[in-house]
N, C-alpha and C positions, 0 to 999 in steps of 0.2 A: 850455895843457893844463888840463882840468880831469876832476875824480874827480866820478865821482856812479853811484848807483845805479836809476836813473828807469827807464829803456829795459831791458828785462827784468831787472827787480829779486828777479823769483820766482827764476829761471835763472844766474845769474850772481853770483858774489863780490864782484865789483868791474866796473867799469866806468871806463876812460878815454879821452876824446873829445879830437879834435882835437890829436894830438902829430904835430911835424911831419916827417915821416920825412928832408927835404932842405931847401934854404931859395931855390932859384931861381924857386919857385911859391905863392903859397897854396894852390893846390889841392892840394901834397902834403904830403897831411895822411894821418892815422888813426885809427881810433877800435880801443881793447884790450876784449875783454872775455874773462874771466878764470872758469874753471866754480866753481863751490859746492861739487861733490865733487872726486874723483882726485885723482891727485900732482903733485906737482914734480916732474921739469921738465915742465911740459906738453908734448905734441906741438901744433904750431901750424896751424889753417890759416886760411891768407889770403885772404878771401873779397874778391873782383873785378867790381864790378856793374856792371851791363847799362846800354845805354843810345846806342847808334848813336855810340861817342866824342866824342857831342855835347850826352849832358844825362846825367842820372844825379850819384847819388852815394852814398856810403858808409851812410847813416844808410838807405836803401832807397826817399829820396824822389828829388826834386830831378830830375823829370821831368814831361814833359805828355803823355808818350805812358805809357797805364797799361801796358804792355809792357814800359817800360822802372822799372817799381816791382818794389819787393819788402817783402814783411812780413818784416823782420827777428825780429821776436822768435817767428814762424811757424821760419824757418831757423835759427834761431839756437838753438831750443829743441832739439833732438837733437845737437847737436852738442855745444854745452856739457854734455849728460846724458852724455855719453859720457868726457866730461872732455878734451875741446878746450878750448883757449883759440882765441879766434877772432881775428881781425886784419884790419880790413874798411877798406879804402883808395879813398881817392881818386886820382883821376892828373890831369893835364893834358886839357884836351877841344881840341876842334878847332878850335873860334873862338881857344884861346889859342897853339895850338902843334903841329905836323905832325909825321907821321914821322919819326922811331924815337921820340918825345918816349914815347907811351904805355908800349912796351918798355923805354925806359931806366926810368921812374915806376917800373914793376915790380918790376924788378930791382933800385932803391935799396930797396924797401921790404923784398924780401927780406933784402938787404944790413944795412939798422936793426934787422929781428928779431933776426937774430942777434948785432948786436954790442949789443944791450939785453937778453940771453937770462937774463942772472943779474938785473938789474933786477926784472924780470916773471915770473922762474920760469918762461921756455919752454926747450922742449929744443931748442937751433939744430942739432941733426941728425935733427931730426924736422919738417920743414916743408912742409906741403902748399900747392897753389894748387886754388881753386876758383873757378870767374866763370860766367856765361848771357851768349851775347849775343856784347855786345864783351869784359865780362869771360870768356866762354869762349874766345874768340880770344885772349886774354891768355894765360889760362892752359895753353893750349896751347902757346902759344910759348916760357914758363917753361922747360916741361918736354921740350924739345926742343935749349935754346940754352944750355945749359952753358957758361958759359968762351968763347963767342961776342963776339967783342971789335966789331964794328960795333954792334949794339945793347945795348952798356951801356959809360955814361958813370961812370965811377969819379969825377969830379969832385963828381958828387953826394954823396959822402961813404960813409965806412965801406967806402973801399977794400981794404983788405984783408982784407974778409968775401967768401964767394959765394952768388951768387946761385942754387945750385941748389935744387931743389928734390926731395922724395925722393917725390912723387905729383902727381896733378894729374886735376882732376874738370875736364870741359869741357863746358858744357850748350850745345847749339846753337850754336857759333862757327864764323863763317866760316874762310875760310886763303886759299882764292882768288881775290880780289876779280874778276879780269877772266872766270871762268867762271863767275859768281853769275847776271849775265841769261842767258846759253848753256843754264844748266844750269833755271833756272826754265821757261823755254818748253819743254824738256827735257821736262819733267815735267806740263804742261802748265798750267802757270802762269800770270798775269798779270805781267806787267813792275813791279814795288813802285815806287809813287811815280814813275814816269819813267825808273825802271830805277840800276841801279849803276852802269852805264855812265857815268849823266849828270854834266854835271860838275859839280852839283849835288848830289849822291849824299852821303848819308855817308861812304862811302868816298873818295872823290876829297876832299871835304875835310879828310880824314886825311889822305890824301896831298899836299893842297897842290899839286893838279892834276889837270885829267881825268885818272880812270886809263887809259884808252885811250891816250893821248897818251907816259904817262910806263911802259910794262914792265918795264924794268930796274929802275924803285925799288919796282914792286910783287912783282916776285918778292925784294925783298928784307923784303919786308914777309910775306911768303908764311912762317908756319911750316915746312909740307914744305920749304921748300928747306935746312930747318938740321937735319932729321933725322939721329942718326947712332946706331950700336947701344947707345950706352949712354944714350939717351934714357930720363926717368922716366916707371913704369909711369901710363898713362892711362887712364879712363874717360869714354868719350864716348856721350853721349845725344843722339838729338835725335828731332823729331817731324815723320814722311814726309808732314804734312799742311802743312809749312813754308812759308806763302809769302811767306818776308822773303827769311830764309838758306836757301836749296836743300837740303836733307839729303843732297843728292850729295856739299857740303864736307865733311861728314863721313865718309861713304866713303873717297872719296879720300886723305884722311888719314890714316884709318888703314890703307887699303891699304899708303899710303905705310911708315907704319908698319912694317906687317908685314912687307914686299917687305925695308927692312934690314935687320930680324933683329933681334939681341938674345935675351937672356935675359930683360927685362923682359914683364911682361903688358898688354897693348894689349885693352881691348872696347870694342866699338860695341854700343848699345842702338836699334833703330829703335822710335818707339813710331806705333801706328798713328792714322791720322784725330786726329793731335795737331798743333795747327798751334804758331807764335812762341811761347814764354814760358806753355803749357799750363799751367793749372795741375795736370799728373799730376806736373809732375816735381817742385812745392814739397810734396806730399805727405809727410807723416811718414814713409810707408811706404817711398818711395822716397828721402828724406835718409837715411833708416836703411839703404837698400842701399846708399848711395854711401859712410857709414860703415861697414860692412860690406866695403867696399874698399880703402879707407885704413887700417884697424885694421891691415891684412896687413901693411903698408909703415910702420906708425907707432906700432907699439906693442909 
């Protein structure tokens, strides 16, 4: 664990890198960063980065695909002015470990926040998920898997916290891995890379096998399939110019959404001629709308 003020030192009170939210991985780690203004208990959210669950990492490097980057102290600056603390995590990638590995990752780190809530001054009934990517595929599934006992392993500690979450922002994340080429030719798309299909694919090395091959473990890998009314309110963006993730997953999801109901608030944003990882969506303008949506739910 270490304290330092380096990585947005304007923005931020404090700064702590690398604490380890479980101990079956190095890679499940986390880094805290803590606002300059607002109160105790902070509301928390836990930012989830992108990166095909195959490169990425918390700090917004540790990629070779610039898709899978993020300027952290870019994202990090409106949130913390708002008086976030932020909680920006690693998980297990797919050379190390397959399905459900990244969901359970999640889920324990949820699990840490709150049982460290007085440590760090967070409010653990205030805890949002936010990711792009694979981390919006994350954080969608957060907010949908409540109390969902196939994908979270209490073993990893802080079992007797939960993993819910009271929001959840999802920037372009798929859900349906085996409708991602269906839906890109759909649209009139090229097949990415050889397609999802392949078993080569990102996805299929999440899954630890062609996904075509294996259905049954991809629909359990499927968000939509653990919808249920009291799912936390979502906000999902993507851009209809997509040609990695289909913007149809998106659709779909929230159709799904809406079709079960609930009291919660479910939006879809399409933005136009915005393809992978745009930069409209890292725009100040639009971290302030997507804060503008969790204020509702978190403050």
């Amino acid at each position: 664990m270490r304290w330092n003020n380096q990585i947005g030192e304007s923005i931020a009170s404090s700064i702590v890198t690398d604490v380890p939210y479980s101990n079956q991985s190095n890679a499940q780690k986390l880094d805290i960063y803590l606002p300059s203004g607002g109160y105790t208990p902070y509301p928390v959210i836990i930012w989830i980065h992108p990166g095909g669950f195959f490169e990425g990492d918390k700090s917004g490097g540790g990629a070779t695909d610039p898709l899978a980057t993020v300027d952290m102290n870019n994202l990090l600056q409106p949130m913390l002015a708002r008086g976030y603390a932020v909680v920006a995590i690693n998980y297990r990638l797919s050379h190390e470990a397959q399905f459900p590995s990244v969901i359970n990752d999640a889920k324990a780190a949820v699990r840490w926040v709150r049982a460290n809530a007085t440590k760090y001054g967070f409010n653990p009934e205030k805890i949002a998920s936010w990711g792009s990517s694979a981390g919006g595929y994350l954080s969608a599934f957060l907010a949908v898997s409540e109390a969902v006992a196939e994908v979270e392993d209490l073993t990893m500690g802080n079992p007797a916290q939960s993993s819910r979450v009271t929001a959840a922002v999802n920037w372009y994340g798929c859900t349906d891995f085996l409708q991602m080429d269906s839906e890109l030719l759909q649209l009139g798309k090229e097949l990415w890379q050889g397609g999802h299909d392949s078993p080569t694919s990102p996805e299929s090395k999440l899954m630890g096998g062609q996904i075509t091959e294996i259905p049954e473990k991809c629909k359990a890998a499927n968000p939509e399939t653990y919808v249920k009314p009291n799912h936390a309110p979502i906000y999902v963006q993507h851009g209809k110019d997509d040609e990695i993730v289909p913007y149809l997953q998106s659709v779909t999801l929230v159709e799904r959404l809406k079709a079960v109901g609930g009291e919660n608030e479910v939006t879809l944003e399409l933005f136009e001629n915005a393809g992978h990882a745009n930069p409209v969506f890292f725009t100040a303008e639009n971290i302030n709308k997507m804060l503008d949506f969790l204020d509702k739910y978190m403050k």
